[in-house]
GUZAMAR-500666 format. One record per residue (C-alpha): residue in one letter; x, y, z negated. Coordinates in nm, 2 decimals. Layout:
N
  aa       u       v       w
   A       X       Y       Z
...
// end
This chain:
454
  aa       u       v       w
   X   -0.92    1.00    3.26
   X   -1.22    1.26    3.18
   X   -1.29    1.32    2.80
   X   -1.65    1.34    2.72
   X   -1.79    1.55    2.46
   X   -2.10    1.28    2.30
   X   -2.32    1.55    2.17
   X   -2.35    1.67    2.54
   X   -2.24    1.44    2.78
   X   -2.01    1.73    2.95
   X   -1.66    1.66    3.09
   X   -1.40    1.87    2.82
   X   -1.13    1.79    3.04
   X   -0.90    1.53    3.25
   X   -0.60    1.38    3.15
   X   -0.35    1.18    3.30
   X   -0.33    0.82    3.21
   X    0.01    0.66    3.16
   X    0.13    0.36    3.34
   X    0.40    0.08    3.37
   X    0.70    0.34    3.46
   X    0.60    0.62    3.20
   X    0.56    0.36    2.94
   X    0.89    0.20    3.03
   X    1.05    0.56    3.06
   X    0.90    0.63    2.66
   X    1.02    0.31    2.54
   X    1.37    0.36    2.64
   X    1.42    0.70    2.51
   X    1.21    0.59    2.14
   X    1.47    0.28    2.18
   X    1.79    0.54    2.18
   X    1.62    0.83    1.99
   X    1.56    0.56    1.64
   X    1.90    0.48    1.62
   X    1.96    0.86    1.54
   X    1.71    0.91    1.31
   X    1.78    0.57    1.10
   X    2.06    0.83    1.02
   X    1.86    1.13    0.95
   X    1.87    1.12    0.53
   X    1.52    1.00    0.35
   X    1.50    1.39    0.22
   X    1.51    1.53    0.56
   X    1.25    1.32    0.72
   X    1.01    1.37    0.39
   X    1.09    1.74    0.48
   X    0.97    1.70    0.82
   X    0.66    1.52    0.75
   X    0.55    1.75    0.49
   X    0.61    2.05    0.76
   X    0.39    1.85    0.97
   X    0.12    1.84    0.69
   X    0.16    2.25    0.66
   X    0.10    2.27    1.02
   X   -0.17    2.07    1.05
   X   -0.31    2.32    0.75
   X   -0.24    2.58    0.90
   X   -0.43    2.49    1.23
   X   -0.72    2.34    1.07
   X   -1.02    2.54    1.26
   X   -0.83    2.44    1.57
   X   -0.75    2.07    1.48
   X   -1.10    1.98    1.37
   X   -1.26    2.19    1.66
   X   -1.09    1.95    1.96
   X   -1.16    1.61    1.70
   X   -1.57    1.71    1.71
   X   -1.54    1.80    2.02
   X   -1.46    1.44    2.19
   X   -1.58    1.22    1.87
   X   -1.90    1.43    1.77
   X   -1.87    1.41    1.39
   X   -1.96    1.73    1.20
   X   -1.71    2.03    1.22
   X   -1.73    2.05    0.80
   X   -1.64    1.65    0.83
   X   -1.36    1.71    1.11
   X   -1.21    2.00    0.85
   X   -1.27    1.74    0.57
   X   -1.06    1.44    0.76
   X   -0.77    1.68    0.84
   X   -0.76    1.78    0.46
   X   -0.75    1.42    0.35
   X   -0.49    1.35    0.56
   X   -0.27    1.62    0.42
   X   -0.33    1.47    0.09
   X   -0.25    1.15    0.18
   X    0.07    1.25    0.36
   X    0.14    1.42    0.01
   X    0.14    1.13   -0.20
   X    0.35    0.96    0.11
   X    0.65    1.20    0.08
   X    0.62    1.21   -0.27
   X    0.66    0.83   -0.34
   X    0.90    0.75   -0.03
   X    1.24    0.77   -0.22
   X    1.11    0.52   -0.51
   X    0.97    0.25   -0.21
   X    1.19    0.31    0.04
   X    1.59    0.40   -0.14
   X    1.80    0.14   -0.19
   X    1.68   -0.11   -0.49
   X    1.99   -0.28   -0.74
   X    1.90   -0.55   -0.87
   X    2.25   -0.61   -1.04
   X    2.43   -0.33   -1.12
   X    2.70   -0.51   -1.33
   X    2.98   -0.83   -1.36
   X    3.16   -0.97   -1.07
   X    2.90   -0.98   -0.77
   X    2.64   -0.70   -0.79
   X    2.31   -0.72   -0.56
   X    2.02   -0.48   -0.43
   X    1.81   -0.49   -0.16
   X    1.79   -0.18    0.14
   X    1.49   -0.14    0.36
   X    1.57   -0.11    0.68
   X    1.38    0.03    0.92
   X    1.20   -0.23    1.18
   X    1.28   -0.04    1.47
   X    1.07    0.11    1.74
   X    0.67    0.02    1.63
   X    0.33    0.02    1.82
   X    0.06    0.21    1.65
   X   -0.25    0.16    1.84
   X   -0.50    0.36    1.66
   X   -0.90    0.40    1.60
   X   -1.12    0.72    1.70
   X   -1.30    0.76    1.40
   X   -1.08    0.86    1.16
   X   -0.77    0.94    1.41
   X   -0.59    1.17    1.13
   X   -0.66    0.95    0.86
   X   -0.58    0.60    1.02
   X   -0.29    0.75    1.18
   X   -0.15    0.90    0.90
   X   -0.18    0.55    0.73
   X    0.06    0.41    1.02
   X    0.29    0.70    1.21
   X    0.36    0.84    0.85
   X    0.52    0.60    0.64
   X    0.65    0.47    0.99
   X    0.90    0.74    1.02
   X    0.93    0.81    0.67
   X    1.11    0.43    0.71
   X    1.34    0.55    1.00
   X    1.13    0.40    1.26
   X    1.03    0.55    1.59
   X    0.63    0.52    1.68
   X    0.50    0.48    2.06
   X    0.13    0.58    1.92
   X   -0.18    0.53    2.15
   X   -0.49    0.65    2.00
   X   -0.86    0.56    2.12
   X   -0.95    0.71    2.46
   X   -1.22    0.83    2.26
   X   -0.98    1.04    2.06
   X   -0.66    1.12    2.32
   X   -0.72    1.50    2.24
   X   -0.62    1.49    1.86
   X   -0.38    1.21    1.93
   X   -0.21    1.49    2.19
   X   -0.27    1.75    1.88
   X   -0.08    1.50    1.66
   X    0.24    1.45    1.88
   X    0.26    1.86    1.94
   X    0.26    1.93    1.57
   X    0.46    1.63    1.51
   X    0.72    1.78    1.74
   X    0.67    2.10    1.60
   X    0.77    2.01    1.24
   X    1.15    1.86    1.38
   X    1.02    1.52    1.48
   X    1.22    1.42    1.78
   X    1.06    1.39    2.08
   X    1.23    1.05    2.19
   X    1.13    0.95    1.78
   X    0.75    0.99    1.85
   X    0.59    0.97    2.17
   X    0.14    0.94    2.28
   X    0.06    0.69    2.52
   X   -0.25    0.80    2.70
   X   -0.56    0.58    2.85
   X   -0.75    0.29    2.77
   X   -0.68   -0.08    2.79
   X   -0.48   -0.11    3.03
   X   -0.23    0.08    2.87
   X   -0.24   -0.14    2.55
   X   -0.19   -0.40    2.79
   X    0.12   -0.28    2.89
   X    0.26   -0.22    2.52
   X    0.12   -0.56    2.42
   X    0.36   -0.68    2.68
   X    0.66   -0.46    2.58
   X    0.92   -0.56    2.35
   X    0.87   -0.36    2.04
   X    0.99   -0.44    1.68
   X    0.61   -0.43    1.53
   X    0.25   -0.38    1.61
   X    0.01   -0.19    1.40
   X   -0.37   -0.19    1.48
   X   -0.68    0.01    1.34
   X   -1.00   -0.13    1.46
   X   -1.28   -0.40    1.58
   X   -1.22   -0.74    1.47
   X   -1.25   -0.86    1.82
   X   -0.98   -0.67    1.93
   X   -0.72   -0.73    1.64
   X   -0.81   -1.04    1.69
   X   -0.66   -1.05    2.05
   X   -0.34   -0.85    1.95
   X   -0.26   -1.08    1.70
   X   -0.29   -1.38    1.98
   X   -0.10   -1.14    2.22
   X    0.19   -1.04    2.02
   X    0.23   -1.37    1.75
   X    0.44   -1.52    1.99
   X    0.71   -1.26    1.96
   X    0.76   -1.34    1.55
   X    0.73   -0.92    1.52
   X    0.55   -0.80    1.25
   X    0.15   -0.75    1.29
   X   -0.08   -0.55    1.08
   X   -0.44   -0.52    1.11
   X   -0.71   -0.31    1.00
   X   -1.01   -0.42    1.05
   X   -1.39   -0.37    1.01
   X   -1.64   -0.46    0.78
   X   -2.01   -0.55    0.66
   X   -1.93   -0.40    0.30
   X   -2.20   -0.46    0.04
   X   -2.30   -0.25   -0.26
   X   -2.53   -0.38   -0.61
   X   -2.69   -0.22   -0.80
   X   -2.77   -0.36   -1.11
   X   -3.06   -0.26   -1.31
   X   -2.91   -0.12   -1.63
   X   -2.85    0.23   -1.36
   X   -3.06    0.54   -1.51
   X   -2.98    0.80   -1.26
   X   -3.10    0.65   -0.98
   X   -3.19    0.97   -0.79
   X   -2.78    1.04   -0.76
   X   -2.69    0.68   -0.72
   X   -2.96    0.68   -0.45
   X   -2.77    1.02   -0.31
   X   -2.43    0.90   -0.32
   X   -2.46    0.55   -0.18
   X   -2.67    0.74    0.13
   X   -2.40    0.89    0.21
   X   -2.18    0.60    0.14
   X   -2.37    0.44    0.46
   X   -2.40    0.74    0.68
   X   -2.13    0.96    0.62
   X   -1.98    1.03    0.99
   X   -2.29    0.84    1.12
   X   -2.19    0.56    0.96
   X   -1.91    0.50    1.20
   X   -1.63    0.40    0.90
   X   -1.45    0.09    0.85
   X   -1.56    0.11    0.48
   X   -1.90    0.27    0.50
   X   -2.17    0.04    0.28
   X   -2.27   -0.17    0.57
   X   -2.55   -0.39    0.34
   X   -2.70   -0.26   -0.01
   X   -2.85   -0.48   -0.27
   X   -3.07   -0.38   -0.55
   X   -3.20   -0.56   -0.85
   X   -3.61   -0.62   -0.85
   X   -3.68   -0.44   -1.18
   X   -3.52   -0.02   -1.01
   X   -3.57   -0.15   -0.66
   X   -3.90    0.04   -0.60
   X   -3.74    0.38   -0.75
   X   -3.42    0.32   -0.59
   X   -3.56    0.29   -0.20
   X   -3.81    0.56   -0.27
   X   -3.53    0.74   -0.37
   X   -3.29    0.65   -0.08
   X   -3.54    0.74    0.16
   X   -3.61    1.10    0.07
   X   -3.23    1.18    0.07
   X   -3.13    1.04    0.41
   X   -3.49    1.17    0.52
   X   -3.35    1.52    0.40
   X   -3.02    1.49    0.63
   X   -2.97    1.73    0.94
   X   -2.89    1.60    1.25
   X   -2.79    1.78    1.58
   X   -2.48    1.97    1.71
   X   -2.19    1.88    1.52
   X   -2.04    2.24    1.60
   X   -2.36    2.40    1.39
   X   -2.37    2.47    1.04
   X   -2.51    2.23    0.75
   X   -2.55    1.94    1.03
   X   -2.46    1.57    0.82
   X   -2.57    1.36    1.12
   X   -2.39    1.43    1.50
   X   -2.34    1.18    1.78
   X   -2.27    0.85    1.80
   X   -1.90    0.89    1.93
   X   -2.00    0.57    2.21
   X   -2.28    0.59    2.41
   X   -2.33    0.22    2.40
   X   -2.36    0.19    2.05
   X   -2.67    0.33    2.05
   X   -2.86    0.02    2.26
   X   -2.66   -0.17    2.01
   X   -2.83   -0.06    1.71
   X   -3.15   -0.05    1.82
   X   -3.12   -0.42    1.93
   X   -2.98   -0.44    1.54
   X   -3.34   -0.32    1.45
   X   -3.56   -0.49    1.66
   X   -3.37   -0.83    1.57
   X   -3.45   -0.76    1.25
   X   -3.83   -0.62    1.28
   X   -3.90   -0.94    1.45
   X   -3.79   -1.15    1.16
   X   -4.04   -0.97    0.91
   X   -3.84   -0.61    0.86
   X   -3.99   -0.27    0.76
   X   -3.83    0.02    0.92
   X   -3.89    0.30    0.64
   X   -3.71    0.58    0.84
   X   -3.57    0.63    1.19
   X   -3.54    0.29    1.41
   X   -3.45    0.39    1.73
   X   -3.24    0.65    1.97
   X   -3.31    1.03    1.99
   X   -3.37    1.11    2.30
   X   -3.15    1.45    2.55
   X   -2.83    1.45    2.64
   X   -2.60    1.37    2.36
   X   -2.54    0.97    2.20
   X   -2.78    1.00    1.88
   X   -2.95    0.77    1.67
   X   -3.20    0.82    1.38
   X   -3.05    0.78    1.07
   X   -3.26    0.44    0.98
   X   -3.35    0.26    0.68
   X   -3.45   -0.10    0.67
   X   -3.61   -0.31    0.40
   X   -3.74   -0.71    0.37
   X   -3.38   -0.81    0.52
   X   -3.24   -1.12    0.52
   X   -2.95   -1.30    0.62
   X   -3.11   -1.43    0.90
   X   -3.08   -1.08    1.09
   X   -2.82   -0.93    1.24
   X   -2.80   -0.60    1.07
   X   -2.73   -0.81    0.74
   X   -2.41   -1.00    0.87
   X   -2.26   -0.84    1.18
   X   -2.11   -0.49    1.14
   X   -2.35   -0.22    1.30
   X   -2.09    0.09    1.28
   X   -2.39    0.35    1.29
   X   -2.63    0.52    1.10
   X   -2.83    0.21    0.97
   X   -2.88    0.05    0.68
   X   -3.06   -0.26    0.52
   X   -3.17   -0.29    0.17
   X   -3.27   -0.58   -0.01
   X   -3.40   -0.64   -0.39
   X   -3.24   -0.92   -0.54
   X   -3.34   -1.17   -0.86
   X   -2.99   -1.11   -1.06
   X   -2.62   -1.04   -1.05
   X   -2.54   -1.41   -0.96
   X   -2.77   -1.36   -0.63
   X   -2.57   -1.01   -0.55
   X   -2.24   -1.17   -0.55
   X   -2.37   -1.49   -0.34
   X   -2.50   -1.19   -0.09
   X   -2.22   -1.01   -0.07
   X   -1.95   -1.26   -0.06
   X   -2.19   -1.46    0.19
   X   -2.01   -1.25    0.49
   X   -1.68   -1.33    0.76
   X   -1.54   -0.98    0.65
   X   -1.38   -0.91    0.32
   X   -1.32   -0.48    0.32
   X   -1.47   -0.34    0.00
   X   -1.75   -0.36   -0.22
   X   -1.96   -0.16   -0.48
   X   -2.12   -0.22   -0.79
   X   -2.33    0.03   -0.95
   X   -2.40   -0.04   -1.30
   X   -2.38    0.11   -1.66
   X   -2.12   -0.12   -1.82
   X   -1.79   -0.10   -1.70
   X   -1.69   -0.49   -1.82
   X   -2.01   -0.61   -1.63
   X   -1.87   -0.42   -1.35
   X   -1.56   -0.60   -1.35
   X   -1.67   -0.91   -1.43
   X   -1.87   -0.84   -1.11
   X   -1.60   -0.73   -0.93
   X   -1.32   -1.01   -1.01
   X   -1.61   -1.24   -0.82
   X   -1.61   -1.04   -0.49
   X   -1.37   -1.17   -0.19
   X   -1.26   -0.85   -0.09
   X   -0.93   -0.62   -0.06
   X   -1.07   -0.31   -0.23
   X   -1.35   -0.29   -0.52
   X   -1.56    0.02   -0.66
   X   -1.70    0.05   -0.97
   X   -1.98    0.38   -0.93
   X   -1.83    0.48   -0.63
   X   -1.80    0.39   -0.24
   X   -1.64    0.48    0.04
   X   -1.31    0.62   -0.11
   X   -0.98    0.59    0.00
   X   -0.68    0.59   -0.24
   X   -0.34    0.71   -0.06
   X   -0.16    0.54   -0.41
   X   -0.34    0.24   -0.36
   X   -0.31   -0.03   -0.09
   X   -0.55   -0.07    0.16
   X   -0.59   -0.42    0.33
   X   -0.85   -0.67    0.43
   X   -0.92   -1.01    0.37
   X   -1.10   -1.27    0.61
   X   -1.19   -1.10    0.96
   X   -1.12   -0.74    0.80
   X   -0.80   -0.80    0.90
   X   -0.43   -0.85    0.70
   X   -0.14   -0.70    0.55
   X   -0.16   -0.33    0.40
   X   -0.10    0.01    0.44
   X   -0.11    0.33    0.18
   X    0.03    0.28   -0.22
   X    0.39    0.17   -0.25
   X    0.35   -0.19   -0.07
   X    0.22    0.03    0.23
   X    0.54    0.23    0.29
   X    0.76   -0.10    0.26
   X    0.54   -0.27    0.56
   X    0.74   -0.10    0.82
   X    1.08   -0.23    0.67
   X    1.25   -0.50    0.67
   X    1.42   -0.59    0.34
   X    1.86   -0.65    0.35
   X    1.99   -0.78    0.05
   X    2.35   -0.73   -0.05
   X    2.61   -0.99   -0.24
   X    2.86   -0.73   -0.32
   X    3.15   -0.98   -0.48
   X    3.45   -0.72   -0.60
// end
């Protein structure tokens, strides 16, 4: 399988793909190698996975290099995924022992009780390319934190960090028959969809968690999905500073070209700051460099899938036939690499496309609204249910706000944030069950409880 590098179109390298018999071959030794580390003590493996965090520090010019390289996001943005990670894999090994240790319940009198979390077993973590460390981390981590082994296949579009994960993995005193890559493309998540593992964990499209939930539901294993989104973002017209407002929800939208689960997807202004707020918007995304994602001060590198740019420009001129104004960009750069104008849209409606299906690129579409009872009719008027952001003054109108909107995470004066101490999970076709925070470590256990009669 040849990795391409989307900024230039050039082969990196080839890889070879895994198949039936290497996939059986993995299975068998994760099968044999997780009943070993179930016995490895909760200390030790947080040890481990905190190593793995210090290597992953400690090769951080080198990690980001290979994840621009094959995804095209900006090095500085590459460095800054790796970093989160680490942070996130902090909190993990800090707050493993109070999720995962053994709970009483009744410590006293004749029959005592608790609860142990036992590990599922041996999981499937089939993973996303735009945030490989990040979504990763939110699976293998607290995966083998839990005593489970991990048969992890990461996007085709991001096999060379998943290859980087497994070596440092391995390096920090992960087994190797504990954590194991599968390489290639769907056929290969065929053949795990197939296997008979003790969970499924997907990070992606709603299409496609939408088939592996089908695929595996028959089995009764455990499923989680992460899914996408078309998250909205108000802002109400109490908001004074509207220049960093208009700053910060820009790169709410098109941070890493707007190729993030929870970038603002659909922004919503009232009438009486619209005009300031778009004039505002404009000139910072009109400010943003965009070209080699290997060159300094660049905010804007390629689209990671060359097909995604015919998508969005079929976004636009859906919505430029139905009475759009393109303020900014609109259409593909043309040369080698898979680039797209960073484009702003205004006089959107639900009627277009842009406004209801996810666009996953560096395009946004802005649209003044009458009130706050409007915004949350807008924003809740959508099949996905990610996050959403409200931008306002008062914090109790905020909340009042938020306590209306349908979705698994809310912002109040922020966007595009993820919380390792908080749980991440969708509602509606953004997918179920969570990961991150407390709840997330407990996903990949299953819960024992003990009547301990003396």
């Amino acid at each position: 399988m040849n990795i391409v590098n989307p900024a230039t179109q050039e082969i990196i390298t080839t890889v070879s793909v895994d198949d039936q018999k290497t996939i059986a071959n993995k299975l068998t030794n994760l099968r044999e190698g997780q009943k070993n580390w179930a016995k490895v003590s909760l200390s030790e493996r947080v040890a481990i996975i905190r190593r793995f965090a210090e290597l992953l520090q400690t090769n951080l010019d080198a990690c980001a290099s290979v994840l621009t390289s094959e995804v095209g996001k900006p090095l500085q943005q590459s460095k800054n995924e790796v970093n989160g990670a680490c942070a996130r894999i902090e909190w993990l090994t800090t707050n493993a022992e109070q999720s995962l240790q053994d709970e009483w319940m009744v410590k006293t009198g004749a029959t005592r009780e608790k609860i142990v979390y036992e590990p599922l077993g041996v999981v499937c973590n089939i993973s996303a390319w735009n945030y490989p460390y990040l979504v990763g981390t939110n699976v293998f981590v607290p995966a083998l934190l839990a005593g489970n082994a991990v048969i992890y296949k990461p996007s085709e579009l991001s096999t060379l960090t998943g290859l980087e994960i497994e070596k440092y993995l391995h390096a920090a005193g992960v087994p190797e028959n504990v954590f194991q890559i599968a390489v290639g493309a769907k056929e290969v998540g065929e053949i795990l969809l197939a296997a008979d593992l003790d969970g499924y964990f997907f990070t992606g499209s709603y299409a496609t968690g939408k088939y592996i939930y089908e695929r595996v539901s028959k089995k009764m294993k455990p499923c989680g999905l992460e899914l996408g989104g078309k998250d909205p973002l108000y802002v109400t017209d109490d908001v004074t500073d509207i220049s960093t407002i208009a700053a910060n929800t820009a790169d709410g939208a098109f941070y890493n070209n707007g190729q993030s689960c929870c970038s603002v997807e659909r922004i919503y202004v009232h009438e009486k700051v619209y005009d300031d707020y778009v004039a505002a918007f404009v000139k910072e995304v009109q400010s943003y460099t965009i070209g080699n994602p290997l060159s300094e001060g660049v905010y804007v590198g390629a689209l990671t899938r060359k097909e995604q740019a015919a998508f969005l420009a079929n976004q636009v001129q859906d919505a430029v036939s139905k009475g759009a104004v393109v303020l900014c960009g609109g259409k593909p750069i043309q040369g080698a690499g898979n680039y797209f104008e960073p484009t702003v849209l205004v006089n959107v409606t639900h009627e277009m496309d842009v406004m209801k299906e996810e666009s996953f690129g560096p395009i946004i579409g802005i649209m003044k609204v009458t009130g706050d009872a409007t915004a949350v009719t807008l924003m809740n008027d959508t099949q996905y249910g990610l996050t959403a952001s409200v931008y306002c003054n008062n914090e109790e109108r905020a909340l009042v706000l938020q306590s209306q909107l349908n979705a698994g995470t809310v912002y109040w004066n922020c966007c595009d944030r993820v919380s390792a101490a908080l749980p991440w999970s969708g509602r509606k076709h953004s997918g179920f069950g969570s990961t991150l925070s407390l709840v997330g470590l407990r996903v990949f256990t299953q819960p024992k409880a003990y009547h301990l009669r003396s």
